[in-house]
ZAMARGU-4260 file (C-alpha; in steps of 0.2 Angstrom, whole numbers, plus 5000, padded with zeros to 4 digits):
<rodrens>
0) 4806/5159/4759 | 4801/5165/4774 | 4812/5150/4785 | 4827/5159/4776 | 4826/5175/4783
5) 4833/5181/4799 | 4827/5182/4818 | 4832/5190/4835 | 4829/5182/4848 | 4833/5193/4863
10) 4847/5202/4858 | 4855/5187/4846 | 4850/5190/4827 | 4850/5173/4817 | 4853/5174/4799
15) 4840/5163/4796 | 4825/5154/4806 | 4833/5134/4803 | 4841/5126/4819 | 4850/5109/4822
20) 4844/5103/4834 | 4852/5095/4847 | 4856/5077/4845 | 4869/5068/4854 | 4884/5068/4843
25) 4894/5052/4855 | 4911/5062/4848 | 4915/5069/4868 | 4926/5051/4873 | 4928/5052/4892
30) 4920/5069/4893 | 4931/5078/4882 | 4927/5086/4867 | 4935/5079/4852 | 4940/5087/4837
35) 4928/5078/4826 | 4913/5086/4838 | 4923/5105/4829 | 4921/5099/4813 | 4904/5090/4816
40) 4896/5108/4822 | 4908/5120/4810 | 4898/5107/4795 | 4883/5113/4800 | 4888/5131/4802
45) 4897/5129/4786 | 4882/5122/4776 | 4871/5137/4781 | 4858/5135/4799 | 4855/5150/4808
50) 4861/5141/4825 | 4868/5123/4829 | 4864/5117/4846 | 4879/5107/4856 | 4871/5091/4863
55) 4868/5088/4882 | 4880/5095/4893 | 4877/5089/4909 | 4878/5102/4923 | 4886/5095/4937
60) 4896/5076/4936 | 4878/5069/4946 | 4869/5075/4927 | 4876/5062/4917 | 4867/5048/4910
65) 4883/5038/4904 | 4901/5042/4906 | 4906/5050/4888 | 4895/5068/4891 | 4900/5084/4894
70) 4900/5092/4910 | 4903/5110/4910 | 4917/5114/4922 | 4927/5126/4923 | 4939/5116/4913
75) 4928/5113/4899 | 4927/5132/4895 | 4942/5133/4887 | 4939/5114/4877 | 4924/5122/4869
80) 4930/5140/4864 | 4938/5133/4849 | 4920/5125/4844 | 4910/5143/4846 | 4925/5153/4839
85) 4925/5141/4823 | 4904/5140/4821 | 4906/5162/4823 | 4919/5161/4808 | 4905/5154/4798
90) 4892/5166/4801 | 4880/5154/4814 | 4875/5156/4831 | 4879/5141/4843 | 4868/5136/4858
95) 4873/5124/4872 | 4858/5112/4877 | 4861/5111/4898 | 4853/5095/4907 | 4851/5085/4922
100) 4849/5066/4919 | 4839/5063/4937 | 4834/5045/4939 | 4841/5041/4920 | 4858/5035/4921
105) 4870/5021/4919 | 4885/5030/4925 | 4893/5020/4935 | 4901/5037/4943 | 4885/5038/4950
110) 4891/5029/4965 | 4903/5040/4969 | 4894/5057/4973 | 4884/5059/4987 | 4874/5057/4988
115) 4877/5039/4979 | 4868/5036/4964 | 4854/5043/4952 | 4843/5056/4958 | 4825/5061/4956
120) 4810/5068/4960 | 4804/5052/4965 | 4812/5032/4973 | 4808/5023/4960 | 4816/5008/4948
125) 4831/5014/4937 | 4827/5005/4923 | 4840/5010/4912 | 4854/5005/4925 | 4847/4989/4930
130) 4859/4979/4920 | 4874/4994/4929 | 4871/4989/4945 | 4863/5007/4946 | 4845/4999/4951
135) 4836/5015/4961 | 4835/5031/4960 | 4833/5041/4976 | 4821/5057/4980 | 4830/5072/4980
140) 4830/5082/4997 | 4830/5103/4999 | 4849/5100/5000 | 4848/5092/4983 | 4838/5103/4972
145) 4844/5121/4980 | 4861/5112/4973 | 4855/5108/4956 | 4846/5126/4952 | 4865/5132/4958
150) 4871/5120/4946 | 4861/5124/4931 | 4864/5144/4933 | 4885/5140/4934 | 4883/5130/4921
155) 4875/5143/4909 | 4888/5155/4914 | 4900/5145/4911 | 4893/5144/4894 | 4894/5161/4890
160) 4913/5162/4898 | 4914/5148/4884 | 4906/5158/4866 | 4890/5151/4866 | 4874/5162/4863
165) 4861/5156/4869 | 4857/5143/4883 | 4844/5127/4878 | 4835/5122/4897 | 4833/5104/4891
170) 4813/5100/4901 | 4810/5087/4889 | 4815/5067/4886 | 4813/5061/4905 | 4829/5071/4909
175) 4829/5078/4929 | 4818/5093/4925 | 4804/5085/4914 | 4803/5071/4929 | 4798/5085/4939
180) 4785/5088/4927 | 4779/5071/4922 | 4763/5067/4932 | 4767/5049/4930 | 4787/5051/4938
185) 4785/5064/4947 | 4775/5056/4964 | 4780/5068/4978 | 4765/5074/4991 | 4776/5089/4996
190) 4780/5107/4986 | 4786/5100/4972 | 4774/5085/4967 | 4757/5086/4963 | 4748/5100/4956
195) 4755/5106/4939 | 4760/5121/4950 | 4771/5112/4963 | 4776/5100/4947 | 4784/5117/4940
200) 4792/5123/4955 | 4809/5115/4951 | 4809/5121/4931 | 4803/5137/4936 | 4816/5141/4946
205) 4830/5134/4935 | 4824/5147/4924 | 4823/5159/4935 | 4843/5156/4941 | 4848/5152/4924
210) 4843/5171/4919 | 4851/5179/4932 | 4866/5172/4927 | 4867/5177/4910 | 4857/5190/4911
215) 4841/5199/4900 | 4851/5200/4884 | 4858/5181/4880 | 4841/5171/4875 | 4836/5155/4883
220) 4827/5142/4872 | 4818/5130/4882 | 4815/5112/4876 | 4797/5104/4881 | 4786/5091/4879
225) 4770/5092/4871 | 4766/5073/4878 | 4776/5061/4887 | 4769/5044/4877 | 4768/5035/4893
230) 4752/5031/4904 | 4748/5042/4915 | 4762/5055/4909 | 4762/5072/4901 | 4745/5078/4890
235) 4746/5092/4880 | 4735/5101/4888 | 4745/5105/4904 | 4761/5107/4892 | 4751/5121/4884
240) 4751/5128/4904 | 4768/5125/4906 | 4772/5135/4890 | 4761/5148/4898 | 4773/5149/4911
245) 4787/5149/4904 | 4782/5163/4892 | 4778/5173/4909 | 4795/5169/4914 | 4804/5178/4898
250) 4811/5162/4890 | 4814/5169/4874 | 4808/5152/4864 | 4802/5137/4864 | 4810/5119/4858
255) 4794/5108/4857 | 4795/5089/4857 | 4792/5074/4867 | 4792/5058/4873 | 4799/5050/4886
260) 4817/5042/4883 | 4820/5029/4896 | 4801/5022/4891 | 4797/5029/4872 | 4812/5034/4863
265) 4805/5032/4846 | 4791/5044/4850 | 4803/5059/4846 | 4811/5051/4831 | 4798/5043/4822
270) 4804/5027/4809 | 4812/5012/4809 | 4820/5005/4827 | 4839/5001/4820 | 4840/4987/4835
275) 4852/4974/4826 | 4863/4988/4825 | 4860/4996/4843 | 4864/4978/4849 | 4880/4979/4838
280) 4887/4991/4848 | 4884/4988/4866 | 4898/4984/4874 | 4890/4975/4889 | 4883/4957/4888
285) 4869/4958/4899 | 4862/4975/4890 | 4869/4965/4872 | 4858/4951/4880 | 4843/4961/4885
290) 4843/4971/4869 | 4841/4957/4859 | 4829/4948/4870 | 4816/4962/4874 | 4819/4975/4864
295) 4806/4973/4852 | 4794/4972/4865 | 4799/4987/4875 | 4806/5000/4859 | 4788/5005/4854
300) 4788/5006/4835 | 4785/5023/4827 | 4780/5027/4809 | 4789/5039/4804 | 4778/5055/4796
305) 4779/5072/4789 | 4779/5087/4803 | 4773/5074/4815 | 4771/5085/4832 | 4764/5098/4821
310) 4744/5095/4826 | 4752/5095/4847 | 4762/5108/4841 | 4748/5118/4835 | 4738/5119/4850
315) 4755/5126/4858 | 4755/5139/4845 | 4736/5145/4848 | 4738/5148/4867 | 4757/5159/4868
320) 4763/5174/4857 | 4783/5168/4861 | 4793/5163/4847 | 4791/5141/4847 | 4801/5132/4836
325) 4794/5116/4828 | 4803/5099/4828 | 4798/5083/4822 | 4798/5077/4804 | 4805/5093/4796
330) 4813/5084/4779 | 4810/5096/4764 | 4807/5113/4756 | 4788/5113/4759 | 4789/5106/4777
335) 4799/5123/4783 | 4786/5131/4772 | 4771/5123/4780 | 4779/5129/4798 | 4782/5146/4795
340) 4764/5146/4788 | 4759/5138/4801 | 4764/5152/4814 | 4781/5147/4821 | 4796/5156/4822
345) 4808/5144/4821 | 4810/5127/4814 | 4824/5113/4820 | 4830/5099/4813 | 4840/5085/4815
350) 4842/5070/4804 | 4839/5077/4789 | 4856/5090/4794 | 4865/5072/4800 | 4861/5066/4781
355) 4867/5083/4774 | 4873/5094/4783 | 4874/5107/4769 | 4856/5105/4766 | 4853/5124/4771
360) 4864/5130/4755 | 4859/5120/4745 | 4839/5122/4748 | 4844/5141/4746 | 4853/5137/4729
365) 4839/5126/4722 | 4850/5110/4723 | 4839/5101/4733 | 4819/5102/4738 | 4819/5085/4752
370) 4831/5078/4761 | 4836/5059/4757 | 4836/5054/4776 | 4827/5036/4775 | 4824/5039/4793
375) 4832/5021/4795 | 4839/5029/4812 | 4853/5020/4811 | 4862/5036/4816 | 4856/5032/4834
380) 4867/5017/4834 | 4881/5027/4826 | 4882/5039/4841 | 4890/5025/4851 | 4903/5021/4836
385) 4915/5033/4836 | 4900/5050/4834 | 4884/5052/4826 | 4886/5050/4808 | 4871/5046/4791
390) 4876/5030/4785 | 4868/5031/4769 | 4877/5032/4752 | 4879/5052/4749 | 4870/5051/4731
395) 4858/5041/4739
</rodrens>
């Protein structure tokens, strides 16, 4: 089974093609790494993927979209060796996924940088920090993104100082860098707003920085989305440009996904919307409130289906020769078969490694063919009880 067999992606070999992807794990409590996020990542190592991917790390204390993230500091170095050293001793890579929230945050430490509160490409309405008295997001100036593209480059090397292997630019999810890319959020007449080419400028340049700093030998994954799922935001066909560009940058691979957080989150998950739970545990009353009020109207529902960005992901894979890595719906033996078939390098998945996450060993000993996830996405509610856990039965 080809999904089995190992990889090198710059100078990194991978024992095999599979990758968790990164999903928020909600086990950092007041930016600090637990030692339930260890185990949470050593699991995975343990039950067999080639690499497991640390969820957002913010890359500077302005990056975070709610208090309980990562920033990498120079202080966080030495909190997550004992993560990297643990996942090496059981024979899997680790990457880092580095982000920038932009205009996305309910941090109320937002007020206190400066300048105060979110940042993006764009003013605009922060609509997930209404109810946080975090209402607007303000245009970044020069002084603003020569600091973020300093930001993202310390942060990588930070990384490295840290154990990790490779370094996942996260472009996707509405985060800082996909804002720039997003037609739709992205509203700026100067160098960095309109064309696709001005729209890159920012991304481009965090690569750029983020490659110098780690050098030619420690690969960079990038994740991207194939469409934004919101009007006027993100077609495929100038993601099939920007993966042109980033394949003339050297990015050694390709994380492809979409949707747009803030605005479609189930776009990139796919099945039921778990909002009884979600409203369970929201600690504020007036998000409780509005949850329970208008969240069925504004969570767009999402069937969940099989390989579900694989027909985007396709026309990705037809226009660039660089490793990509397809997401999205990957639950089974003949799923990872149908995407090696299919022409990718790589395949991640997430809930499915959240259900069981010894599912690599146990597809290689025969034990299972599919994964038993529901994709009842509870799990996302989970993430703000105590870390990101399956709460399904384990003989289910």
């Amino acid at each position: 089974m080809r999904a089995l067999t190992p990889i090198t992606l710059a100078d990194l070999r991978l024992r095999n093609r599979v990758i968790k992807t990164a999903t928020f794990e909600g086990m950092s409590p007041g930016g600090v790494p637990s030692a339930k996020l260890v185990e949470h990542h050593v699991a995975l190592a343990r039950g067999g993927v080639g690499m497991t991917t640390l969820a957002y790390c913010a890359v500077s204390p302005h990056g975070r979209t709610f208090a309980d993230q990562l920033v990498m500091s120079a202080e966080l170095v030495e909190q997550l060796r004992p993560l990297t050293e643990a996942v090496h001793a059981e024979g899997a890579a680790a990457a880092i996924q580095l982000g920038h929230c932009g205009g996305f945050s309910k941090d109320l430490e937002q007020r206190r940088h400066s300048p105060p509160g979110p940042l993006g490409p764009s003013r605009a309405i922060n609509l997930y920090g209404v109810l946080s008295g975090l209402v607007f997001t303000k245009k970044m100036g020069p002084a603003e993104l020569d600091a973020v593209v300093e930001q993202f480059a310390i942060a990588a090397a930070r990384a490295r100082e840290a154990g990790f292997d490779a370094i996942e630019l996260h472009l996707g999810h509405g985060y800082l860098l996909s804002q720039f890319l997003s037609p739709a959020i992205n509203r700026r007449r100067d160098q960095y707003g309109g064309s696709l080419d001005n729209r890159l400028r920012l991304p481009l340049r965090v690569v750029r920085a983020v490659r110098e700093a780690v050098g030619p030998r420690v690969p960079i994954l990038c994740k991207t989305n194939l469409r934004d799922d919101i009007r006027g935001g993100l077609e495929v066909d100038e993601s099939i440009e920007i993966a042109r560009a980033l394949e003339r940058e050297g990015v050694d691979a390709l994380v492809l996904s979409g949707g747009i957080v803030s605005k479609s989150a189930f776009y990139l998950l796919r099945g039921d919307r778990p909002l009884r739970e979600m409203i369970a545990v929201e600690n504020k009353p007036a998000q409780r409130m509005a949850l329970r009020l208008f969240g069925p109207q504004v969570i767009a529902a999402h069937p969940f289906e099989e390989l579900f960005f694989l027909p985007l992901a396709r026309q990705v894979r037809a226009a660039v020769n660089m490793p990509l890595c397809l997401l999205g719906g990957i639950v089974s033996r003949d799923n990872l078969e149908t995407a090696m078939a299919e022409g990718f390098e790589l395949a991640a998945m997430g809930r499915a490694l959240i259900e069981n996450p010894n599912f690599v060993r146990d597809l290689e000993a025969g034990l299972v063919t599919r994964s038993a996830c529901t994709h009842c996405n509870v799990c996302v509610a989970e993430m703000d009880r105590g870390g990101v856990r399956c709460v399904l039965p384990r003989d289910a």
